[in-house]
C-alpha positions in Angstrom: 51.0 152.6 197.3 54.2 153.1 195.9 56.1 150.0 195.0 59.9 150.1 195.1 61.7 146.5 193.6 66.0 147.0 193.4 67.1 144.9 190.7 70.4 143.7 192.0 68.6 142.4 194.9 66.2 140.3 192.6 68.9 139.2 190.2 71.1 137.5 193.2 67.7 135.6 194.1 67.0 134.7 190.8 70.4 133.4 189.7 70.6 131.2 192.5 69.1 127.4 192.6 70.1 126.8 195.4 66.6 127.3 197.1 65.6 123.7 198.5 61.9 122.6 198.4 61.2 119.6 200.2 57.8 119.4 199.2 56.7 117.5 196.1 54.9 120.3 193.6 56.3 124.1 192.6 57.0 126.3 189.9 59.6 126.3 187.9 59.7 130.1 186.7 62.4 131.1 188.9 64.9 128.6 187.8 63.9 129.0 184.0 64.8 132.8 184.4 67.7 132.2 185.7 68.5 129.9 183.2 67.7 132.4 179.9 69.7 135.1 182.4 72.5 132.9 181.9 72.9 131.7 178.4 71.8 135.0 177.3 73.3 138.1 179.8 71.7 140.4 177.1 68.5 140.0 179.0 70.1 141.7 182.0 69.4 144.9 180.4 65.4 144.3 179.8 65.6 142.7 183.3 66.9 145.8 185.0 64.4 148.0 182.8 61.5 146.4 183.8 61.9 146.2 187.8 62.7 150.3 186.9 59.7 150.4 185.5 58.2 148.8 188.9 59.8 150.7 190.7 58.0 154.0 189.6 54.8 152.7 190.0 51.9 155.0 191.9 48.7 153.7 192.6 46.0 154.8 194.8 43.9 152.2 196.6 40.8 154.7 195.1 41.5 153.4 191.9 42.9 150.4 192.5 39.7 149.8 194.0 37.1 150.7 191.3 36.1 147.7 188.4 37.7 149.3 184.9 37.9 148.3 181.9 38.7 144.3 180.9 41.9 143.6 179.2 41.0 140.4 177.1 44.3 138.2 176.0 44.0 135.9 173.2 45.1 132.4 174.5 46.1 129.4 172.4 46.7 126.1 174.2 49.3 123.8 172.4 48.7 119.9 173.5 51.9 118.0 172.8 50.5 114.4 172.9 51.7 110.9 172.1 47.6 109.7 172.3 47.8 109.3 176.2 46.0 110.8 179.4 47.9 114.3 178.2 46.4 114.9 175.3 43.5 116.7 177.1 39.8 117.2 176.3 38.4 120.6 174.9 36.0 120.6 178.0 39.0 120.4 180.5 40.7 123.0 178.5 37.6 125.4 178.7 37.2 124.4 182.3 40.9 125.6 183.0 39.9 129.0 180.8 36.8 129.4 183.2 38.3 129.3 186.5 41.3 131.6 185.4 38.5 134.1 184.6 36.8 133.6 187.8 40.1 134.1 189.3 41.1 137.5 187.3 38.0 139.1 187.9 37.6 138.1 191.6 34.4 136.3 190.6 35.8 132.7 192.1 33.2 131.5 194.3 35.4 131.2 197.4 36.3 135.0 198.0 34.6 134.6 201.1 37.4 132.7 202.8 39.5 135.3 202.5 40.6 136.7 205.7 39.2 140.2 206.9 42.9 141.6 207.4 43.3 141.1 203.8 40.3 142.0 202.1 40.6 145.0 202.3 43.6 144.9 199.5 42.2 142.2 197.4 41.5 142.7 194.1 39.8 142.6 190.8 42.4 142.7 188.1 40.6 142.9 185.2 41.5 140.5 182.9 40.0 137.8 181.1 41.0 135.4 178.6 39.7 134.0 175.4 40.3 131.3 173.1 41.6 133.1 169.8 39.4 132.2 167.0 41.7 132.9 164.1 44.9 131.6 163.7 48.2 133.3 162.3 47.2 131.9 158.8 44.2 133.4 159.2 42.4 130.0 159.7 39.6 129.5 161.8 40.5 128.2 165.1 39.1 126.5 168.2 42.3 128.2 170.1 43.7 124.7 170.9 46.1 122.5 168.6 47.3 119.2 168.8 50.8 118.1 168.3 52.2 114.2 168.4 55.7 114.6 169.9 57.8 112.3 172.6 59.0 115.7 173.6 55.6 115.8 175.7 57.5 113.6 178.7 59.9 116.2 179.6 61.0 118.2 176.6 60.4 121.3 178.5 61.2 124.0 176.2 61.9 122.0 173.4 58.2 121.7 172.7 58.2 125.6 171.7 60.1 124.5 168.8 57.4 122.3 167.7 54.7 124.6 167.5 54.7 128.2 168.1 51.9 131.3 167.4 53.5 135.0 167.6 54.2 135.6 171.5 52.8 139.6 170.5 49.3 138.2 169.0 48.6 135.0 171.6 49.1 134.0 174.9 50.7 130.5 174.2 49.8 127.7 176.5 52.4 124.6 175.8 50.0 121.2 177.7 52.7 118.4 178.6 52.8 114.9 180.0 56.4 116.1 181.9 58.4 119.2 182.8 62.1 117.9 184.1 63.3 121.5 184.4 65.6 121.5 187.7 63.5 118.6 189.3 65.0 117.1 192.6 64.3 114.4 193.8 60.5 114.2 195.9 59.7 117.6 194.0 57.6 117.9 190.4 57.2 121.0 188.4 54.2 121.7 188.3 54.9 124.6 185.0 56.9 127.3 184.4 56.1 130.6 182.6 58.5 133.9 180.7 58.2 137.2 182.6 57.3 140.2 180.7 61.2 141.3 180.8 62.2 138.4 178.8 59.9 138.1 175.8 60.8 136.9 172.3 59.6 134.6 169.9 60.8 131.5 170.7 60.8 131.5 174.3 58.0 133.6 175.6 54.4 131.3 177.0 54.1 129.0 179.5 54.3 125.0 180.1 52.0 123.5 182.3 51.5 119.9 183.3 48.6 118.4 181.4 47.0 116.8 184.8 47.1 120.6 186.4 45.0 121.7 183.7 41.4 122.8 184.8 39.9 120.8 187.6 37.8 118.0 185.5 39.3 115.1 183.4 42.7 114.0 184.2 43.0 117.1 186.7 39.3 115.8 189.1 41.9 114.9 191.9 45.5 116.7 192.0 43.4 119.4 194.9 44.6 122.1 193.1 41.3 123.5 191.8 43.1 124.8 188.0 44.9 127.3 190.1 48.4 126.4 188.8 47.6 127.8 185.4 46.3 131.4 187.2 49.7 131.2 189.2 51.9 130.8 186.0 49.6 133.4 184.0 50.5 136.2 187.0 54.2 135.3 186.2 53.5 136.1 182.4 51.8 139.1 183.5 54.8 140.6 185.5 54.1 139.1 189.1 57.2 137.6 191.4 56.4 135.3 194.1 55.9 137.0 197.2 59.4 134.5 199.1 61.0 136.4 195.7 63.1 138.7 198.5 62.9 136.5 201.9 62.1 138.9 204.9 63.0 142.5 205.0 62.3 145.5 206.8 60.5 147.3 204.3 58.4 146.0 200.8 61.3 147.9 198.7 63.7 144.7 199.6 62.0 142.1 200.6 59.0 139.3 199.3 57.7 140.3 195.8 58.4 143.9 196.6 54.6 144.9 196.6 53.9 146.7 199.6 50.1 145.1 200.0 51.5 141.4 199.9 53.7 140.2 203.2 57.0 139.3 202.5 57.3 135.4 203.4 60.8 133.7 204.0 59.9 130.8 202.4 57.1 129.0 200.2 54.2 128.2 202.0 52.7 124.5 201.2 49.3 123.6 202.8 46.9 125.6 204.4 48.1 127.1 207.7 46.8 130.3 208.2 48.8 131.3 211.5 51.9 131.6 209.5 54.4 134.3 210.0 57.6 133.7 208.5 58.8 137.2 208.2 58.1 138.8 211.7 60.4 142.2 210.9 58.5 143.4 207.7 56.2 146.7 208.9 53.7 146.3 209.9 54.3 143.0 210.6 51.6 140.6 209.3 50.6 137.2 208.7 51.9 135.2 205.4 49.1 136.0 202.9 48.5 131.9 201.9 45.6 133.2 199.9 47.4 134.6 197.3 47.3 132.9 193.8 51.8 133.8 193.8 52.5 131.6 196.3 53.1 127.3 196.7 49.8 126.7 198.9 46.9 124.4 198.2 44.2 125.5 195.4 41.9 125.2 198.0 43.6 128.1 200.1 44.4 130.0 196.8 41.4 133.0 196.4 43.2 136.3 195.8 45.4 138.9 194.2 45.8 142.4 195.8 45.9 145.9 194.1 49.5 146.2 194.1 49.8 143.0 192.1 47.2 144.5 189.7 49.6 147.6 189.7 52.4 145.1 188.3 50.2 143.6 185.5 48.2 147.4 184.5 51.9 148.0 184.1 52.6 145.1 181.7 49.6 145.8 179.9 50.1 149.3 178.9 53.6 148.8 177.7 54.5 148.2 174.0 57.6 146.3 174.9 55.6 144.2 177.6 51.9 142.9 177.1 49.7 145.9 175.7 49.8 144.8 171.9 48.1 141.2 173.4 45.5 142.8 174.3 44.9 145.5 171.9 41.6 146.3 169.9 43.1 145.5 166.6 44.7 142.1 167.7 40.9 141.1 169.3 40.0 141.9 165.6 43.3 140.0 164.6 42.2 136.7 166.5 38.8 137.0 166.5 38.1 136.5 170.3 34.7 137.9 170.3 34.1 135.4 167.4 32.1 132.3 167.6 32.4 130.6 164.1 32.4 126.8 163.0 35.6 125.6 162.0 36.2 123.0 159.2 37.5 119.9 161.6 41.2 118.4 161.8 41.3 115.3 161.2 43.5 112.7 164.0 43.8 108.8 164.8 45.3 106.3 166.2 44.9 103.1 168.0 42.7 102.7 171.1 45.4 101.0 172.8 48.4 103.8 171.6 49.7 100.0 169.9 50.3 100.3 165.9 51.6 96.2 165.9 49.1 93.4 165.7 49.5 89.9 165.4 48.4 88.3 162.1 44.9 87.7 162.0 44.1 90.3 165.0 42.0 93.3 165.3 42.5 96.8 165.5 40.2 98.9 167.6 41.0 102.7 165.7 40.0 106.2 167.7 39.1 109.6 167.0 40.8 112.3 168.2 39.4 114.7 165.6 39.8 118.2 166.8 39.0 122.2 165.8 35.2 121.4 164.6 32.4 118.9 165.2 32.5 115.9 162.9 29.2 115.4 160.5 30.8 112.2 158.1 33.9 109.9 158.9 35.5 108.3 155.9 38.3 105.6 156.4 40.7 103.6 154.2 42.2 100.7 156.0 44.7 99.0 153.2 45.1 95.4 154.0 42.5 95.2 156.8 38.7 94.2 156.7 36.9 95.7 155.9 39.2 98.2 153.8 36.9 101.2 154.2 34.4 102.3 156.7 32.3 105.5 157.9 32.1 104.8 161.9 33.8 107.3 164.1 35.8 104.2 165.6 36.1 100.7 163.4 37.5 97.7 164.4 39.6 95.9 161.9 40.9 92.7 161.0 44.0 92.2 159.5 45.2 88.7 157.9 48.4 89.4 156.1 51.4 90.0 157.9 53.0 93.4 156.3 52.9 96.9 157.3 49.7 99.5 156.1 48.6 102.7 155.6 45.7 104.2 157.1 43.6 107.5 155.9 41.0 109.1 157.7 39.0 112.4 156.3 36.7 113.9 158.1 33.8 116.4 156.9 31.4 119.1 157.9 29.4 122.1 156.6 32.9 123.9 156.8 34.7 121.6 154.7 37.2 118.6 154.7 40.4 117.4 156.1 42.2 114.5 156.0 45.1 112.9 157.6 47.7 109.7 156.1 49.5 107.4 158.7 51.7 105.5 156.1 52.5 102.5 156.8 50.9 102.2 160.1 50.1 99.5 161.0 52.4 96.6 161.2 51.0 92.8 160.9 53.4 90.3 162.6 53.0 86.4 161.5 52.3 84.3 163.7 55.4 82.5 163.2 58.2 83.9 161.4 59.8 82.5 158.5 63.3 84.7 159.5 64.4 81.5 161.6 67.3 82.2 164.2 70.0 82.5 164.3 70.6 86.4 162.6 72.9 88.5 161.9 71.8 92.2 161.4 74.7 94.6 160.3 72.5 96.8 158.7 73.9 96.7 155.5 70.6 96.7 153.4 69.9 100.3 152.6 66.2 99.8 153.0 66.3 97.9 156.3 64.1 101.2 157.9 61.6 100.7 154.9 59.1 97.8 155.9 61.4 95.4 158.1 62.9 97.5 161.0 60.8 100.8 162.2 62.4 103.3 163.9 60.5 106.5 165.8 61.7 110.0 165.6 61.6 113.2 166.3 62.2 115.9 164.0 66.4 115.3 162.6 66.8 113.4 165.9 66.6 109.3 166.8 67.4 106.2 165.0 69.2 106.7 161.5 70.9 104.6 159.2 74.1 105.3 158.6 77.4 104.6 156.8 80.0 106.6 158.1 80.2 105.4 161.3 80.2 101.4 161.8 81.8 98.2 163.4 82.2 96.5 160.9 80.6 96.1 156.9 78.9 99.4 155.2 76.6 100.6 157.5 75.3 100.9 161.5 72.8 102.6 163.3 72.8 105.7 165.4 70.4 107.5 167.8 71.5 110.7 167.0 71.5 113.5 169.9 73.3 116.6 170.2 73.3 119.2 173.0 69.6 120.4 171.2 67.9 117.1 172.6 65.3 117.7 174.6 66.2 116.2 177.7 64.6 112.8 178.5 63.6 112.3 175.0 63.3 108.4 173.6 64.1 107.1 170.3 63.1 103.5 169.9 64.0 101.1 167.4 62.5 98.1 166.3 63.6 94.5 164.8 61.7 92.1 162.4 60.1 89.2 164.5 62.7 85.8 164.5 62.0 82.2 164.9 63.9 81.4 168.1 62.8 77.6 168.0 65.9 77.1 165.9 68.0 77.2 168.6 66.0 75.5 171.3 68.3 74.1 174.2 71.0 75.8 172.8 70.8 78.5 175.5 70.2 81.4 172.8 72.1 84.8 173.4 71.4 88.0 172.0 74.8 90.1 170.9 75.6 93.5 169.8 78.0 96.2 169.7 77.5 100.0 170.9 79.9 102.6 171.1 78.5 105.4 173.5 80.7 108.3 175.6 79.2 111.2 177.3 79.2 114.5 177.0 78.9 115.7 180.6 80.3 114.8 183.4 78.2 112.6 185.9 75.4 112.2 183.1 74.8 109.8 180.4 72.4 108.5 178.3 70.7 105.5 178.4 70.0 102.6 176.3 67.0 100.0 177.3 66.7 96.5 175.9 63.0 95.4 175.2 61.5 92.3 173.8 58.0 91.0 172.9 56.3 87.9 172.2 52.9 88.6 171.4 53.7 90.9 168.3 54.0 94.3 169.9 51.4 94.5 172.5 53.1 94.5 175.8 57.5 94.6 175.8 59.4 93.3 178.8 62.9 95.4 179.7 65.7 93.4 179.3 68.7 95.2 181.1 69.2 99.1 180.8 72.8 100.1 180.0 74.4 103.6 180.9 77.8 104.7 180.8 78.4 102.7 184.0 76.9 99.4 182.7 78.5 99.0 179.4 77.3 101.8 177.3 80.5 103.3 177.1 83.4 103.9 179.2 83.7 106.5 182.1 85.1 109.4 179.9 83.5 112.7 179.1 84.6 113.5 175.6 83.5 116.3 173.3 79.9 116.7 172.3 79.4 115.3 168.9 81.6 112.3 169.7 81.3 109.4 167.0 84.1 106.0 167.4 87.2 105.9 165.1 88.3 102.6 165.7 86.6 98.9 166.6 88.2 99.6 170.1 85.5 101.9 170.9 83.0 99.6 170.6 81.6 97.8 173.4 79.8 94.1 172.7 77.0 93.3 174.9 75.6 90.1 175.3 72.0 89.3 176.9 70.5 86.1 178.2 67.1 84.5 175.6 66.7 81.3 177.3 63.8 82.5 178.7 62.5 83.3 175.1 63.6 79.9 173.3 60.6 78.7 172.1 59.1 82.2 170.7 58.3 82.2 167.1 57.9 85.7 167.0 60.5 87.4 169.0 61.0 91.0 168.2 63.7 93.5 169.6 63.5 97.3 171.3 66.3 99.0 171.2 65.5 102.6 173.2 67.5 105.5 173.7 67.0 108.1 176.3 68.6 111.4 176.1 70.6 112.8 178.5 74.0 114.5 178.0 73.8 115.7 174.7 75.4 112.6 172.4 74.5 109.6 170.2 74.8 105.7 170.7 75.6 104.0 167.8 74.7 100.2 167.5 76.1 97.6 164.9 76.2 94.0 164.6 73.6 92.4 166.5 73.5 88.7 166.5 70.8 86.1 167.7 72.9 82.8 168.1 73.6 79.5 170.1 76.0 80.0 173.1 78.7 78.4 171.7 80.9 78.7 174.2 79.7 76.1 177.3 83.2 75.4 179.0 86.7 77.1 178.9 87.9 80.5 179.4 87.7 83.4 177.0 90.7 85.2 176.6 90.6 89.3 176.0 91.2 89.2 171.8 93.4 92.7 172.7 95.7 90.4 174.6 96.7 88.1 171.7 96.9 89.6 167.7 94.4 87.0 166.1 93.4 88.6 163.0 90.8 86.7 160.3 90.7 88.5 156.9 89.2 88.8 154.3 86.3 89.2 156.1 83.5 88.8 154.2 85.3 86.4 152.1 84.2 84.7 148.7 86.9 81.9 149.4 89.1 81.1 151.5 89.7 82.7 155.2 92.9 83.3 156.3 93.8 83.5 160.1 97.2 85.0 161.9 97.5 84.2 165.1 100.3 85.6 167.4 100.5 83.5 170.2 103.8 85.2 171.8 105.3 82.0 172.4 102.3 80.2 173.9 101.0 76.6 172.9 98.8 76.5 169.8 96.5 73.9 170.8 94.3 74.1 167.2 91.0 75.7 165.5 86.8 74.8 165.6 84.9 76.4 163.6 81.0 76.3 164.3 78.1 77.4 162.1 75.8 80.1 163.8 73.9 77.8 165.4 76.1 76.4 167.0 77.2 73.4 165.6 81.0 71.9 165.2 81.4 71.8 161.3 85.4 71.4 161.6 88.6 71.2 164.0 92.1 71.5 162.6 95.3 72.2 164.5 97.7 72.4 161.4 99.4 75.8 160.2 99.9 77.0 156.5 102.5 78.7 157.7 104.7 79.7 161.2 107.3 82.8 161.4 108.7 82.8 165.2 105.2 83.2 167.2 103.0 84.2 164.1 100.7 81.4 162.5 99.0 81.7 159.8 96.0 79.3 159.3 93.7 79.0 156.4 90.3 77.8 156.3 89.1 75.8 153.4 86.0 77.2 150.9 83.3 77.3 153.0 79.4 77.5 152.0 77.8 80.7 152.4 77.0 82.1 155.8 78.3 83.0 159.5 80.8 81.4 161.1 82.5 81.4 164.4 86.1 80.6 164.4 87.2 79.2 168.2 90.9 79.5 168.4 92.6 77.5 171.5 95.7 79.0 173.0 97.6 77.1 175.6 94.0 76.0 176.6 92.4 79.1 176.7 90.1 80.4 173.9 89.6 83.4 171.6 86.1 83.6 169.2 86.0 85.3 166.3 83.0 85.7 164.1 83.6 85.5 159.9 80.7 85.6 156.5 81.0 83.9 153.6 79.3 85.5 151.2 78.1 83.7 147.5 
């Protein structure tokens, strides 16, 4: 059969997104090729070689026909985890590895249901693949590894950056919670995969969806019998989905452009076996729902044909495509017809995925210990009891509030590994002695080390910062740039306060952001949490984007940071509800989206000090308090552009009246100046009433 594809045909497909799936799962290959196409127009060239190549395929269904030799592709499947239902057992992964087999090899036990007009063209591809057995240190390897990233829920190709094995050695498998690639909305990706055309070291593998791996485990009930992963894997092997061309006349410019697969207009979804979307292809058959290229359901999925396994014997004879994968000396290279023991790795965490425990609770630790079978366990809790143990999974007390490190090593015949969690675990009192109400303006330069935690992701999340600020030395910033994986969150997390301080005092909760966009009609967004019970379940406050307060509906340039006080936003929350909490703790999360950071400063637990009057916008009237912090005194000018001065509270921060005074130091035409006498050390609010309307400024006194 002679197989004819003409590049500029497939390259106006693939560049387009504008193909609408109603349906809820697909691939997302097309639109990721499209997408490297774009941002780098050097692939155009490999591209256009490689449908050439196609093009000048010959096969003869006498050969095509015959079993040859199996072509055996070292595989390596990368879990990116954060201890959830995605980090994957080793019997779902070998599961998934089974059935691919059975699939490559026509060995799949439903081959029967193939229909009789197509059997005669299905085919055997011979291929198999194996978990590699050495690793590119030369380690021994079960073929899977385990990374701890919040890049699993939707970091897309991000995740290659965490962990990568050389693209020419090892088939790389990235297992993720989430793929957001070019979702709509009512449609999920399902994975995505690099063609043969577009390999190189950073991009080249395939993302699958960690619940679309094998058919046991997380996968028992999606229907799709571990046939997603077979679909992607033809894609890696050189295979375009047979809708690739809509309908044509002839297989040279139409479907996949393989003359044995029927060109079909659009993907089919289901099962329906009378389908014929292309009726002016010739001969004119029936859409081929078997076949593993297209969207239908794993249980209609049961062949590929002899002109796809024309496509992929031509990937896997070519140098610059797939032969050096499966070569004798990489076998050797990645020991694939090994079977050795491997000295374990050792991993932990919490049962629950919770790190924060309330003082005098227990934790319940478990293995995820991976690469070898465990023969001795040997744990050192600090601060818990009992402060060692040798059980696969101990459960531990912990009396003292603080935060503590955790060590697990793990042994066998092989040898020993062992893995540190510093400062792990985080004991919350009961009841706080940090009584409301706070001020946190993150001026302590080892706030991140003990009393707030923060979560991050390689140079991204929640820093520390001095150069950009409200007020004071320092702020915070969830940093993201136009590298941030898309949907990634970055949380950050206060002490626990005594809110009974302020009962009936209808508590707020204050702070300032400075946020603006960096493309238009998206923004990121920041989430609100608090929690009661030391950690173990948070309730969402209010979720602010650049239409709720975040920032300000401007796209600016990426990399944006505020220059001036104006920029910052204050945002003010309700705690009544949480009045009586002795152990309140904060969430601040940040979701990526557009490509830049949200800074945070000043945030302030206090009475609501303001019960009756209006506030006037400070921007309207100059009212100025300086020095601020002060040692002393506190001057205030007011510019009241001719309206009544109608005098000066000022109320500790929690809310109570410590001093009124209407007099003036000093008045030139509508500027007053007002000074406050020596106060003791602390915050203060100073409520300024103008012609009856009011103005609040916050001051410290420091010793």
């Amino acid at each position: 059969m002679k197989i004819l594809i003409y590049p500029a045909i497939f390259l106006a497909i693939l560049s387009s997104n504008n193909r609408s799936f109603a349906q809820t799962h697909r691939c997302g290959t097309d639109e990721y090729s499209a997408a490297l196409l774009k941002t780098n127009p050097d692939l155009l060239k490999s591209l256009t070689a490689y449908n050439e190549s196609l093009a000048a395929l010959n096969s003869s269904d006498t050969k095509l026909s015959k079993k040859g030799t199996t072509r055996t592709i070292p595989v390596v499947f990368h879990v990116i985890h954060t201890y959830g239902a995605e980090n994957i057992s080793k019997a779902q992964i070998e599961d998934q590895l089974r059935i691919m087999n059975e699939a490559y090899q026509r060995q799949n036990g439903d081959t029967s249901a193939t229909r009789s007009i197509f059997k005669g063209v299905a085919s055997d591809m011979d291929v198999e693949f194996k978990m590699a057995r050495i690793d590119p240190n030369g380690n021994c390897t079960e073929g899977i590894t385990r990374t701890y990233s919040y890049l699993t829920d939707g970091g897309d190709d991000a995740v290659k950056n965490l962990i990568r094995w050389p693209y020419r050695t090892y088939l790389n498998i990235w297992v993720v919670k989430n793929i957001v690639r070019d979702a709509s909305a009512g449609s999920r990706v399902l994975g995505y995969a690099t063609l043969p055309a577009f390999t190189n070291s950073t991009a080249d593998g395939i993302v699958i969806l960690s619940d679309y791996v094998g058919s046991i485990g997380t996968a028992s009930s999606n229907g799709s019998k571990g046939r997603v992963l077979i679909h992607e894997g033809g894609h890696w092997l050189g295979l375009y989905h047979p809708f690739q061309g809509g309908c044509g006349g002839n297989c040279s410019s139409s479907g996949d452009y393989i003359c044995d697969t029927p060109p079909v207009a659009e993907p089919n979804f289901g099962c329906n076996k009378t389908t014929n979307s292309c009726s002016n292809d010739s001969p004119d058959q029936l859409d081929m729902v078997e076949n593993y290229m297209d969207y239908a359901d794993g249980i209609c999925q049961n062949m590929f044909t002899k002109g796809q396994k024309a496509v992929v014997d031509n990937s896997l004879t070519k140098a610059n495509l797939r032969s050096l994968n499966v070569s004798a000396a990489n076998h050797t290279a990645t020991g694939v017809f090994t079977s050795p023991s491997c000295t374990p790795i050792a991993d932990f965490n919490t049962n629950t995925n919770i790190v924060t425990v309330c003082q005098g609770g227990t934790v319940n630790f478990k293995d995820y210990t991976y690469n070898g079978i465990v023969s001795s366990y040997a744990w050192t809790l600090e601060g818990g009891t009992p402060s060692t143990s040798t059980l696969s999974a101990p459960t531990i007390q912990y009396s003292t509030a603080g935060n503590y490190t955790v060590t697990l090593s793990v042994t066998n015949a092989q040898g020993t590994n062992t893995m540190v969690k510093t400062k792990m675990i985080t004991v919350v009192p009961t009841q706080s002695n940090i009584t409301t109400p706070v001020s946190e303006g993150f001026e302590d330069a080892q706030i991140l080390n003990g009393k707030w935690k923060s979560w991050e992701t390689a140079d991204y999340g929640w820093k520390r910062i001095t150069t950009t600020k409200y007020t004071g030395t320092a702020g915070m910033e969830a940093y993201i740039d136009e590298g941030t994986a898309n949907n990634s969150t970055y949380s950050l997390v206060s002490q626990p306060y005594n809110l009974s301080v302020l009962q009936g005092l209808l508590p707020k909760l204050k702070f300032r952001v400075a946020y603006r966009p960096g493309i238009t009609g998206n923004t990121e967004v920041l989430t609100v949490y608090v929690t009661t019970d030391c950690g173990q379940t948070w309730k969402p406050l209010k979720a602010y984007s650049n239409a709720t307060g975040l920032g300000v509906d401007k796209v600016v340039e990426l990399g944006w940071k505020p220059t001036t006080q104006a920029e910052w936003n204050e945002l003010t929350l309700d705690l009544k509800a949480y009045e009586t909490s002795k152990n309140l703790m904060l969430r601040f999360e940040a979701r990526s989206r557009s490509g830049n950071s949200i800074f945070l400063d000043n945030i302030n637990i206090q009475a609501d000090l303001i019960s009756t009057g209006q506030l006037l916008n400070p921007s309207n009237l100059l009212v100025n308090v300086y020095p601020n912090p002060s040692k002393g005194l506190v001057n205030i000018d007011i510019e009241t552009e001719g309206k009544r001065y109608d005098g000066t509270k000022i109320y500790s921060i929690t809310g109570q009246e410590i001093m009124y005074d209407n007099t003036l130091l000093t008045k030139s035409g509508t500027l007053m100046t007002q000074i406050i006498p020596k106060l003791e050390a602390g915050i203060y609010f100073a409520q300024i009433n103008i012609d009856g309307q009011l103005i609040l400024k916050k001051f410290i006194i420091i010793p």
